[in-house]
BAVEXDREN-16167 format. One record per residue (C-alpha): x, y, z negated; residue in three letters. Coordinates in steps of 0.1 Angstrom, whole numbers, plus 5000, padded with zeros to 4 digits. Example, Ala and Ser with C-alpha at 12.3 -4.5 7.8 and 13.67 -1.06 7.14 Angstrom:
<nodes>
512349554922ALA;513749894929SER;
</nodes>
This chain:
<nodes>
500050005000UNK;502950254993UNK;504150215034UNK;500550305039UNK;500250635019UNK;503750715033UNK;502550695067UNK;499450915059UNK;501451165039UNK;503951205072UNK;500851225095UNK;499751475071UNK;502951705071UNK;503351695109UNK;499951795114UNK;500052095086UNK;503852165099UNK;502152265137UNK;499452515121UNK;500052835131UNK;500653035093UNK;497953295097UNK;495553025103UNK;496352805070UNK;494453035049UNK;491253105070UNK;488453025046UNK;485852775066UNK;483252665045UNK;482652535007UNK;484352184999UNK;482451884979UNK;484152034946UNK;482452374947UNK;485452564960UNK;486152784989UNK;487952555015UNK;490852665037UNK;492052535070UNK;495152395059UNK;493052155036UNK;490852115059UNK;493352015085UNK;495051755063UNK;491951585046UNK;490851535085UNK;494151365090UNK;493951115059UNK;490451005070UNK;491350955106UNK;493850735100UNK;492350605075UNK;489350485100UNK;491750445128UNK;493950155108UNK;490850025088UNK;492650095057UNK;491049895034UNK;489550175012UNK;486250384997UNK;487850744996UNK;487651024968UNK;488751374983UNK;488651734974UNK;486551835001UNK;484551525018UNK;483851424982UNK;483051044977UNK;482950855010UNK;482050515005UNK;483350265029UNK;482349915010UNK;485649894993UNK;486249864951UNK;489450004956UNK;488950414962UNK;492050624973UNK;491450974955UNK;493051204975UNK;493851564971UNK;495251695007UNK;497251954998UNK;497952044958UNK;498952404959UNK;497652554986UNK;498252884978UNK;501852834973UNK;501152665010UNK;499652955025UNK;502153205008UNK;504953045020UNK;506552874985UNK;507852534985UNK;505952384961UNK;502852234974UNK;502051844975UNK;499451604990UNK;498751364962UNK;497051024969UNK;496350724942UNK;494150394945UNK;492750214914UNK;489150124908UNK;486650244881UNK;488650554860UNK;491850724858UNK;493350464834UNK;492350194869UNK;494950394889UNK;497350104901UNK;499550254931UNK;500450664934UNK;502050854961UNK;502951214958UNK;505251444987UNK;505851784983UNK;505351865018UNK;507652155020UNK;510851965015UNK;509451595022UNK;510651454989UNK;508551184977UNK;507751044940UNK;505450704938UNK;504650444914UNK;502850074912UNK;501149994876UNK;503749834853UNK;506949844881UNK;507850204871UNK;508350534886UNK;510650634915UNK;511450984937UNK;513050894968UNK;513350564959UNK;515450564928UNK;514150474894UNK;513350754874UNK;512550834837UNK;511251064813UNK;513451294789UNK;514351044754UNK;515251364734UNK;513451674727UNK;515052004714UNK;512552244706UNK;515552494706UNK;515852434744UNK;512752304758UNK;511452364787UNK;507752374801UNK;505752424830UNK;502252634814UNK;499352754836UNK;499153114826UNK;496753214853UNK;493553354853UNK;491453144822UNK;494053084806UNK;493853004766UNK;495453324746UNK;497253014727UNK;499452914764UNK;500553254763UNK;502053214724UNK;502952894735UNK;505153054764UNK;506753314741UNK;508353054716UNK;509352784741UNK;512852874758UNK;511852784791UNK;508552844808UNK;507052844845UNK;504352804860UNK;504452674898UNK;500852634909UNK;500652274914UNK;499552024888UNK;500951724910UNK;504251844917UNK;504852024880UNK;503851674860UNK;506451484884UNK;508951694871UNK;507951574837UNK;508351214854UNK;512051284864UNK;513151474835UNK;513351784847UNK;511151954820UNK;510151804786UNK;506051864790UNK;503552034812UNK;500052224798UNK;497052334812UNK;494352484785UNK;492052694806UNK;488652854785UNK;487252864823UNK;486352514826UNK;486352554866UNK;490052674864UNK;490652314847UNK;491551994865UNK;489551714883UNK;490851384889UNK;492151474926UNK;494851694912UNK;496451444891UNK;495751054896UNK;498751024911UNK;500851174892UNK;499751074857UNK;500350734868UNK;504150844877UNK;504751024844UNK;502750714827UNK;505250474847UNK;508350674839UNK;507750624806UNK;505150934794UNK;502151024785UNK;498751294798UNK;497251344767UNK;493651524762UNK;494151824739UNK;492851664709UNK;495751454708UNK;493851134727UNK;495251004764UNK;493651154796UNK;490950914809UNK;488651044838UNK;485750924859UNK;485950924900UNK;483351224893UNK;484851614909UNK;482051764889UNK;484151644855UNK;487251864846UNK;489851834822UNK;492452014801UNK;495551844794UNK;499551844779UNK;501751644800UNK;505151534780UNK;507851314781UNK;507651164745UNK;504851234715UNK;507551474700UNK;506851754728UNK;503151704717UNK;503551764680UNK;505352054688UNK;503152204716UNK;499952104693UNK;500652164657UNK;504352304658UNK;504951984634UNK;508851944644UNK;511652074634UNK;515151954651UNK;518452104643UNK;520652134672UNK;523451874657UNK;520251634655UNK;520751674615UNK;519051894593UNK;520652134570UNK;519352254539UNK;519752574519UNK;518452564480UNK;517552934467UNK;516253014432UNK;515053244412UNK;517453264386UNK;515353454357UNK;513353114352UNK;513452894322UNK;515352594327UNK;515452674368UNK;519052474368UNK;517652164353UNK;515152144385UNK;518352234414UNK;520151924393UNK;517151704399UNK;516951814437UNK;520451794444UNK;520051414430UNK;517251344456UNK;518851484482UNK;522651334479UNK;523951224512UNK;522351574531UNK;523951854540UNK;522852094511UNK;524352524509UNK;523252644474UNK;522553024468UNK;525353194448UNK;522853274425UNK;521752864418UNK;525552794427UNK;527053014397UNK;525152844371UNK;526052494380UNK;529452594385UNK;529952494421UNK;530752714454UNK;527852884471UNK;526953094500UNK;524353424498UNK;521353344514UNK;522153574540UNK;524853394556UNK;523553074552UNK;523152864587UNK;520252634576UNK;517052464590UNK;515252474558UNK;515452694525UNK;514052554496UNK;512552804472UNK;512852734436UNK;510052974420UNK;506753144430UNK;505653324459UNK;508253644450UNK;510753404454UNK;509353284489UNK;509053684496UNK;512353714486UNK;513953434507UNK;511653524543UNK;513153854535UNK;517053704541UNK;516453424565UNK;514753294598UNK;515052914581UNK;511452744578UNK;510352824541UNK;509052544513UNK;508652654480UNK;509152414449UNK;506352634427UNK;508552664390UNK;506752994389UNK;503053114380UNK;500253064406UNK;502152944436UNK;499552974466UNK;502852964491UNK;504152674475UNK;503552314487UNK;505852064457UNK;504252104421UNK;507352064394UNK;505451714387UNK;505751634423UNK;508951654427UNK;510151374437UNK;507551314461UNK;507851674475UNK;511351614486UNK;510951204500UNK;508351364526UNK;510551644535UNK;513551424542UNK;510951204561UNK;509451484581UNK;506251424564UNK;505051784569UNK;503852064592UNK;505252354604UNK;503052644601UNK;504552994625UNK;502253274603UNK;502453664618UNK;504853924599UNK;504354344604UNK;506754564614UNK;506854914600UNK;508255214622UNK;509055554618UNK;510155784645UNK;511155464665UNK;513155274638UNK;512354964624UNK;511655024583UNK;511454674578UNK;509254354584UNK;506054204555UNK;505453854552UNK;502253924529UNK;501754304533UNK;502654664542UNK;501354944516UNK;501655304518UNK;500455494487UNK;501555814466UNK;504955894455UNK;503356014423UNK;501255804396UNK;497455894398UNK;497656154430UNK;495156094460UNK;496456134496UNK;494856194525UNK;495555984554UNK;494755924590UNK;494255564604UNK;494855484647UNK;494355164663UNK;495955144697UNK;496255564689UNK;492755624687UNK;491255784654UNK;489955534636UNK;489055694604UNK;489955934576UNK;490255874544UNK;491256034507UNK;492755774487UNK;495655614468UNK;497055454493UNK;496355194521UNK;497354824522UNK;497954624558UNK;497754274548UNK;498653994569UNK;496253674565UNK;498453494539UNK;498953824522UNK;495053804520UNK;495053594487UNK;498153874472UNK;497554234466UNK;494454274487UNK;492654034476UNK;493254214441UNK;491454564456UNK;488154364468UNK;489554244503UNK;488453934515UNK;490253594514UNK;491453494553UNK;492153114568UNK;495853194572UNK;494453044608UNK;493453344619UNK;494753634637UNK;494653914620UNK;495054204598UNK;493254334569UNK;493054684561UNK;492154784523UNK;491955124507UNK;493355174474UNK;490955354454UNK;489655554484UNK;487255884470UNK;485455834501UNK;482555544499UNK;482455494536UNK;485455334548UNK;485854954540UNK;488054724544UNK;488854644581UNK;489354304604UNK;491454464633UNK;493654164658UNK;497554144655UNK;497854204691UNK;496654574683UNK;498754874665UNK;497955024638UNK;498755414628UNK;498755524591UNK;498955884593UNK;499856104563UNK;498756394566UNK;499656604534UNK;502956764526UNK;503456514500UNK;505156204497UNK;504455884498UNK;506055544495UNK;506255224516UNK;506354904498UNK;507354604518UNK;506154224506UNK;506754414469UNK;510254364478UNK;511754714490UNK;510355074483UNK;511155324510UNK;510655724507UNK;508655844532UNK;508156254530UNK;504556454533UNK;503156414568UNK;505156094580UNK;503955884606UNK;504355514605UNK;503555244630UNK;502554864622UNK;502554614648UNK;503054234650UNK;506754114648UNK;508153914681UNK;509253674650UNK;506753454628UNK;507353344591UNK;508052994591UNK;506352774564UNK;506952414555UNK;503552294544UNK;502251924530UNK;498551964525UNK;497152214555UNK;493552214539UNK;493552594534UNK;490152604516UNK;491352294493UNK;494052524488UNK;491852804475UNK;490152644451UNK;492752464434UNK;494952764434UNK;492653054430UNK;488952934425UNK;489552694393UNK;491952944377UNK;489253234374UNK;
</nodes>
């Protein structure tokens, strides 16, 4: 069967090789899928049936545009023509005609055939005798390093807003216009994964685009995986779409799904231990984790590292994976403040809503985070500016208020620089969501899933009745405005106090960078209650 789709696929590329280019993109009528159909589709799909018929090809047939044309056989070929065919029409080289035979679903696929027809290179499978391009043997990517991955994301119109966060913390990203050719490449190696998560289910895929090629990646030893996690399975139906994450091993997954991996570029994690040192008995509890984790490579703080009498490094210089926090949330604060290292927090403090290992959990705590047992959880910071310098970056929140104790300021609020509102008050507090359950939830705010994306705006004693607090997206900035010749002060996470004089303006947007938490239990809202709810 493979000699046969070879055949068709070279009829195919002669026949679209002769077409006059202004002519490939005439529109000419609607195809069986619903969408506008061009010539150069047109001219291939005529091809693959005429042969078809000519050579009695032994086969019912599944195509873009003719739809289902039953010929009496089990076996159907599904057929897109041309994958691609703007990149066709527009003269890029990467467009594909993609043919697969199998019975019943997608997971019936037996035999695939994909040639990008611009360069003639061919990729092709049989069920359970692996994948090939141009006859050689090929095979999926064994590693993954987040650090250096690379990924093929449809970013086009539809698109899901989480693609485009997706994009902006992966290394690598393109987007080629054709699902065949772009999952292939997850076949051979040449990218770890390929997404497509479109909110406009008619921008999704239908089995035509990608029967062939799932069977490749499958055969080259990879997976199409559904987005919640299950593999792709489709009917021989064009009305039924699909999203879908493409990847060489489950590790690309995890990471594209639940950013739940986290690889150190030796392969080995490091580990940096950082404590608050004015707790009770706080070196008893580094003893008891340095026990747990001998054999790994541990830094210790110089603050921990003085009082057990060994070398240390500050936190700042340390070139870890993971800091372990020995303390409450201030200590968390503290350490997001001095490193880009993912963040858990061992709570030896007071309420601990940051902190995911209990002091009676020790043990525990650390045997899942040397197994991996965890999630990491990428949460938004703030950056403050001021006359186009960067005052600093919150983890929980950004507050403005008077430089003098019981003195009301007035102050005007922008969003994307339109007036929002004005308002007499002690100050104002920018929370981010897991700041929600710190200082504002202390001035009435409300509690927000750390999920979501967005900031809360909460007045401080405001004289005014009729501003409240506000939702307002991270994507947007925000303008605190003070107005009076008087000063004010900026406190960041509680951790650093910065002057700012009467009539200082100060800009709050989303930093490029997240906060990186280490968490064990993701329930949020089991989370609230046994942190906050039973302790009232």
């Amino acid at each position: 069967m493979i000699d046969t789709l070879r055949k068709i696929a070279e009829k195919v590329r002669e026949a679209v090789d002769l077409m006059p280019e202004p002519e490939k993109g005439e529109e000419i009528g609607i195809g069986a899928d619903g969408t506008p159909t061009k010539r150069i589709d047109y001219v291939a799909e005529k091809v693959v049936l005429d042969f078809i018929e000519a050579n009695d090809v032994p086969l019912s047939i599944l195509s873009e545009e003719a739809g289902f044309v039953d010929r009496g056989f089990d076996d159907v070929l599904i057929l897109d023509p041309v994958d691609g065919t703007t990149n066709s029409i527009n003269g890029i080289p990467m467009y594909a005609i993609s043919m697969a035979v199998g019975r019943g679903d997608l997971s019936g696929v037996h035999t695939a055939y994909v040639m990008n027809l611009a360069t003639c290179e061919e990729f092709t499978a049989i069920k359970g005798e692996g994948a090939y391009h141009n006859g050689i043997r090929v095979h999926c990517k064994e590693d993954f390093n987040p650090r250096s991955a690379k990924m093929a994301i449809y970013l086009g119109i539809g698109a899901d807003p989480k693609s485009f966060k997706l994009a902006q913390r992966i290394k690598s990203t393109r987007s080629f216009g054709c699902s065949s050719l772009e999952m292939v490449m997850v076949a051979t190696g040449a990218i770890d994964g390929h997404l497509l998560n479109s909110n406009n289910y008619r921008r999704s895929t239908r089995i035509v685009d990608i029967a062939a090629s799932v069977l490749i990646l499958r055969e080259a030893g990879g997976e199409v995986y559904s987005l919640d996690g299950a593999p792709l399975n489709m009917p021989y139906d064009l009305a039924v779409r699909s999203n879908y994450l493409a990847v060489g091993n489950r590790a690309v997954f995890d990471y594209v799904m639940d950013g739940n991996l986290l690889l150190s570029l030796t392969g080995k994690l490091r580990y940096g231990i950082y404590a608050n040192m004015s707790i009770k008995n706080v070196t008893d509890v580094a003893k008891r984790i340095l026990a747990l984790m001998d054999g790994q490579d541990v830094v210790l703080d110089t603050g921990i590292a003085d009082a057990l009498g060994v070398k240390g490094t500050p936190i700042d210089e340390m070139d870890v994976d993971v800091v372990i926090t020995l303390g409450g949330d201030g200590t968390i604060l503290r350490a997001i403040h001095h490193t880009d290292a993912a963040i858990i927090g061992v709570n030896a403090g007071g309420v601990g809503f940051l902190t995911d290992i209990p002091l009676d959990s020790i043990d525990e705590g650390i045997k899942r985070l040397l197994k991996g047992d965890y999630t990491i959880q990428n949460r938004p910071k703030i950056t403050a500016m001021k006359d186009g310098k960067i005052l600093g970056e919150a983890v929980n929140e950004m507050v403005i208020h008077s430089d003098s104790v019981a003195k009301i300021r007035r102050f005007k609020i922008y969003v994307n620089d339109s007036l929002t509102t004005e308002i007499r008050s002690d100050g104002i507090v920018l929370s981010t969501p897991i700041g929600s359950t710190s200082y504002a939830m202390s001035l009435g705010g409300p509690i927000m899933d750390h999920r979501v994306d967005a900031w809360i705006m909460v007045p401080m004693a405001a004289y005014e009745s009729s501003f409240r607090q506000m939702v307002v997206p991270t994507s947007l900035k925000i303008t605190v405005d003070a107005v009076l010749d008087k000063g004010c002060l900026l406190v960041i996470d509680g951790q650093k106090e910065i002057p700012l004089e009467g009539g200082s303006r100060v800009e709050f947007t989303r930093s490029p960078e997240p906060a990186s938490f280490i968490v064990f239990e993701t329930d949020f809202y089991s989370r609230v209650r046994e942190k906050l709810v039973r302790r009232l």
